[in-house]
C-alpha positions as CSV (number, residue, x, y, z in Angstrom):
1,X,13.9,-19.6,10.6
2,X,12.0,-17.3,13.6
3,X,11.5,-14.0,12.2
4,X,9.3,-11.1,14.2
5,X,7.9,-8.3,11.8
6,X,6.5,-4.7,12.6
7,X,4.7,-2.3,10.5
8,X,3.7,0.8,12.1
9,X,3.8,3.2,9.1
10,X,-0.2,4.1,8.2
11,X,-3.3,3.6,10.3
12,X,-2.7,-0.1,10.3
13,X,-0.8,-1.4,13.3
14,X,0.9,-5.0,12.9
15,X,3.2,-7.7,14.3
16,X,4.0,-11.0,12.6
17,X,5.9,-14.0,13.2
18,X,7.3,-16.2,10.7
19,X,8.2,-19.9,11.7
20,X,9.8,-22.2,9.1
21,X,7.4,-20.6,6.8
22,X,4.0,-20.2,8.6
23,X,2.9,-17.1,9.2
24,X,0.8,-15.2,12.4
25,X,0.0,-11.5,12.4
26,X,-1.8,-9.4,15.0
27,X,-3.5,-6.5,13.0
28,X,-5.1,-3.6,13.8
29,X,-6.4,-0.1,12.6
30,X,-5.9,1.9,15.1
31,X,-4.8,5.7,14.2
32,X,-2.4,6.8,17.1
33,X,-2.4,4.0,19.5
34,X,0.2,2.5,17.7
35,X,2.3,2.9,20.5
36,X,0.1,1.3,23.0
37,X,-0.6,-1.5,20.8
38,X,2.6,-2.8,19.3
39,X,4.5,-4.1,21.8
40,X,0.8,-6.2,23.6
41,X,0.9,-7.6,19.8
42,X,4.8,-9.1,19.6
43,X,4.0,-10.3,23.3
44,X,1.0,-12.1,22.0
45,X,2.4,-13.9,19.1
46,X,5.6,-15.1,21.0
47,X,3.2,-16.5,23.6
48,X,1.0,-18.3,21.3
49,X,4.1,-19.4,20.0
50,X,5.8,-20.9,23.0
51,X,9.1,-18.7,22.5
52,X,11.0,-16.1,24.1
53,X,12.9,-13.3,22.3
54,X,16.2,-15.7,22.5
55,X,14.5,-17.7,20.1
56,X,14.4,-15.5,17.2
57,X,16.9,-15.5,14.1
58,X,15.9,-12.1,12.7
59,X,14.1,-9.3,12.6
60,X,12.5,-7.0,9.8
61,X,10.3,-3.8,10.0
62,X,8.5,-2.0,7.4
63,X,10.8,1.1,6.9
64,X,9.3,3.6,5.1
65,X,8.1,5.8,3.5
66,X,4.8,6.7,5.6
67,X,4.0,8.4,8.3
68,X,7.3,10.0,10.0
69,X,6.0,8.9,13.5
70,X,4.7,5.8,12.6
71,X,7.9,4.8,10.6
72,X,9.7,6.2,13.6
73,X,7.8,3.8,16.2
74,X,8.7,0.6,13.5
75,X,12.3,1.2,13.6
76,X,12.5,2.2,17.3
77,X,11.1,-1.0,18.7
78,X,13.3,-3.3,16.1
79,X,16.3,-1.4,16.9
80,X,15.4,-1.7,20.7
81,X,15.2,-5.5,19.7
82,X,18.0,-6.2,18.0
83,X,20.3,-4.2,20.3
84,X,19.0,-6.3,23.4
85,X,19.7,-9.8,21.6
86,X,22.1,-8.9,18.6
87,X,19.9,-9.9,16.0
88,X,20.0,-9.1,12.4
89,X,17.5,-6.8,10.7
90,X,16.6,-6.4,7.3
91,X,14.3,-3.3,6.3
92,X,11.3,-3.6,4.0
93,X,10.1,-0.7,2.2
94,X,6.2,-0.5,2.8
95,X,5.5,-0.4,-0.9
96,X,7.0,-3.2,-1.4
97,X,5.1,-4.8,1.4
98,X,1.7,-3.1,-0.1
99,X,2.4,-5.4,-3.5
100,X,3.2,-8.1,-1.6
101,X,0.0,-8.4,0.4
102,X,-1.8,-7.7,-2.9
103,X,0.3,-10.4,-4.8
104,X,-0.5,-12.9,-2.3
105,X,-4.0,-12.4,-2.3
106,X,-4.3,-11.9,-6.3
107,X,-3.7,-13.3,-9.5
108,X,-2.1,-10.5,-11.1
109,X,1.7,-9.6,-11.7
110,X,2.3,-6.1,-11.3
111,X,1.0,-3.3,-9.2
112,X,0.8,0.4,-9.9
113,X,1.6,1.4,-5.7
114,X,0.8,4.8,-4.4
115,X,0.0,6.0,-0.7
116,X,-0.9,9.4,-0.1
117,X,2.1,11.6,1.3
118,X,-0.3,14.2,1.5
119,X,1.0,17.7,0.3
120,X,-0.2,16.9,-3.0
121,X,1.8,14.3,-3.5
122,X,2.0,10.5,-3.6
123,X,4.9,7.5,-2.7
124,X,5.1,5.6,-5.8
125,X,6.2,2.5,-6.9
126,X,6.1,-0.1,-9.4
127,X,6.3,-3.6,-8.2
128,X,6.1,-7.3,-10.2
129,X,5.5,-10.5,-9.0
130,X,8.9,-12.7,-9.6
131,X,9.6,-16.1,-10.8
132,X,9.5,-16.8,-6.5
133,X,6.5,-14.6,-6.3
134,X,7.9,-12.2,-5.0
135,X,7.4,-7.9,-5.3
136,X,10.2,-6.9,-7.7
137,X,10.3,-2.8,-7.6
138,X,10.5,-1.8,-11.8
139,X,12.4,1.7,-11.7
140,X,12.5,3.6,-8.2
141,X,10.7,4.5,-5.4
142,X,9.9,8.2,-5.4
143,X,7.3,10.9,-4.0
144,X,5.9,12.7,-6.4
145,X,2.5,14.4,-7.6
146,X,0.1,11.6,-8.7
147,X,0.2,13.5,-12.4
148,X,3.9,13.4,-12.9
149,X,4.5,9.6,-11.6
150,X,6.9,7.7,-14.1
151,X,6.1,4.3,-15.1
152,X,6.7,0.9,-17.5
153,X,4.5,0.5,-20.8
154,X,2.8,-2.5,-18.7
155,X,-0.5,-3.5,-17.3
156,X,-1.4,-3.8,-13.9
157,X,-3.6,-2.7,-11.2
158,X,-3.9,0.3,-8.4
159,X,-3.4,-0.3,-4.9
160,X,-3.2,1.8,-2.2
161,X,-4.6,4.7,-0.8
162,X,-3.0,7.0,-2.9
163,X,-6.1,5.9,-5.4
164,X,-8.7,6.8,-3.1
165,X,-7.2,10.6,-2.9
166,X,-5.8,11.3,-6.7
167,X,-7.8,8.1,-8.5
168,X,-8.3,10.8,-11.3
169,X,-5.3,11.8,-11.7
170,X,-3.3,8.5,-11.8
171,X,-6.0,6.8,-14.3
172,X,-5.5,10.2,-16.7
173,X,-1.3,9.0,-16.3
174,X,-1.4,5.5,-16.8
175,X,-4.7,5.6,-19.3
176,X,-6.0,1.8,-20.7
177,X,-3.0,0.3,-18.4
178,X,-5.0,0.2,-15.3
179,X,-6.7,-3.4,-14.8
180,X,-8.9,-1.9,-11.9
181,X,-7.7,-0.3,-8.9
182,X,-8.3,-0.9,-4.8
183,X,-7.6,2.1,-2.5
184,X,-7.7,0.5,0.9
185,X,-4.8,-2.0,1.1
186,X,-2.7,-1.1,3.9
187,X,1.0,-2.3,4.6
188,X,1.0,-5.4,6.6
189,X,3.8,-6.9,9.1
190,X,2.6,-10.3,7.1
191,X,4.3,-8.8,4.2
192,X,7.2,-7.7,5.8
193,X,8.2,-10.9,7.4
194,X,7.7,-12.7,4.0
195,X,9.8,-10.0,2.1
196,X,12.1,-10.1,5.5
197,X,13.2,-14.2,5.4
198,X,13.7,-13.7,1.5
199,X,15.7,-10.6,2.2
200,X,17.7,-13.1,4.7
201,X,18.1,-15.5,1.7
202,X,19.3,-12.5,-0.4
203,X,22.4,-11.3,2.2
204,X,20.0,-8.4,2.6
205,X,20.2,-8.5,6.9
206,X,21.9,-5.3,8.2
207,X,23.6,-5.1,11.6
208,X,21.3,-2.7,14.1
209,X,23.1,0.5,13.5
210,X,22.4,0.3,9.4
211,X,18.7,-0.3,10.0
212,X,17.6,2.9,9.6
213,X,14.0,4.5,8.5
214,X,13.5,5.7,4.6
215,X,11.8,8.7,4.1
216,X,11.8,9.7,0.5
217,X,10.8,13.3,1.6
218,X,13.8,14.3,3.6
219,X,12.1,17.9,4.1
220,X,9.2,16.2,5.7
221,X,11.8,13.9,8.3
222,X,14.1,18.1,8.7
223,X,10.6,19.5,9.6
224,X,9.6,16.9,12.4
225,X,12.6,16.4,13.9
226,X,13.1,20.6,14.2
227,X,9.8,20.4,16.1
């Protein structure tokens, strides 16, 4: 399978390509040039790769939550996509792609996910590793303050950079259930084409008009789009 990924949703800016299970990713951190850089990166990997949009199978972006812009710049240039050449599309939340990274690059099973949604208050999510390896979300997704998250009598570790901002917080919550915790892992279009060609496997693929951002804050999304 030919799958092109985009994550647009933090700081980070990415593309990836997954071919018959190898992976290539353009990456960079770049606050607010993510629309200058996106579209130089997919033209770059399809290059390196010899193909041309016609090529691809399917297509998955990193859908939220995060930044309403940047989530908005994701699903705007997979849509664009898919519409042109009629592809499939299968979202992938960014926490999900946060564990992923993290469970691809680690020995643990479970990760305690949180990215700042500033306003006091964090994304959250639980996430194990599966029997395939892949991030399992325990419970749901939510936004939340970081001292009223909800969460499984497990161990795991922090990721994300809801840590860096309410560390204390979160570590008073989960207490002696907290291996260790990282603050700077980003969500990577690496992730989201893995979690994309196993959402393809799953029957997960949406036609273009159902793929659609995720907010979780749907005041925040009202606010912008008033503007």
């Amino acid at each position: 399978m030919k799958l092109l990924a985009v994550e647009t949703a933090t700081e980070a800016c990415s593309a990836a390509l997954m071919i018959d299970g190898k992976i290539t990713e353009q990456f960079s951190l770049a606050a607010k040039e993510h629309t200058k850089l996106i579209l130089p990166m997919i033209d770059s990997l399809m290059s390196e790769a010899s193909l041309t949009p016609v090529d691809l199978d399917g297509l998955a972006f990193g859908c939220g939550p995060g930044s309403f812009t940047g989530v908005r710049i994701a699903t705007g240039i997979i849509q664009g996509i898919a519409f042109a050449l009629d592809l499939p599309v299968v979202p992938v939340s960014n926490l999900a792609a946060l564990a992923q990274d993290f469970f691809d690059h680690n020995d643990e099973n479970l990760a305690f996910v949180a990215m700042d949604a500033r306003m006091d208050e964090i994304y959250w999510g639980v996430y194990q590793r599966n029997a395939d390896g892949y991030a399992e979300l325990v419970g749901k997704e939510a936004v939340i303050p970081a001292s009223e998250i909800e969460f499984p009598d497990v161990s795991g570790v922090g990721i994300g950079s809801g840590w860096k901002v309410y560390h204390q917080e979160l570590l008073s919550r989960l207490s002696h259930r907290v291996i260790r915790y990282e603050s700077d892992n980003l969500p990577r279009a690496r992730a989201v084409a893995r979690l994309g060609v196993e959402g393809f496997k799953q029957g997960l693929a949406v036609a273009v008009e159902q793929a659609m951002p995720v907010y979780l804050r749907d005041k925040v999304a009202k606010k912008e789009s008033e503007r």
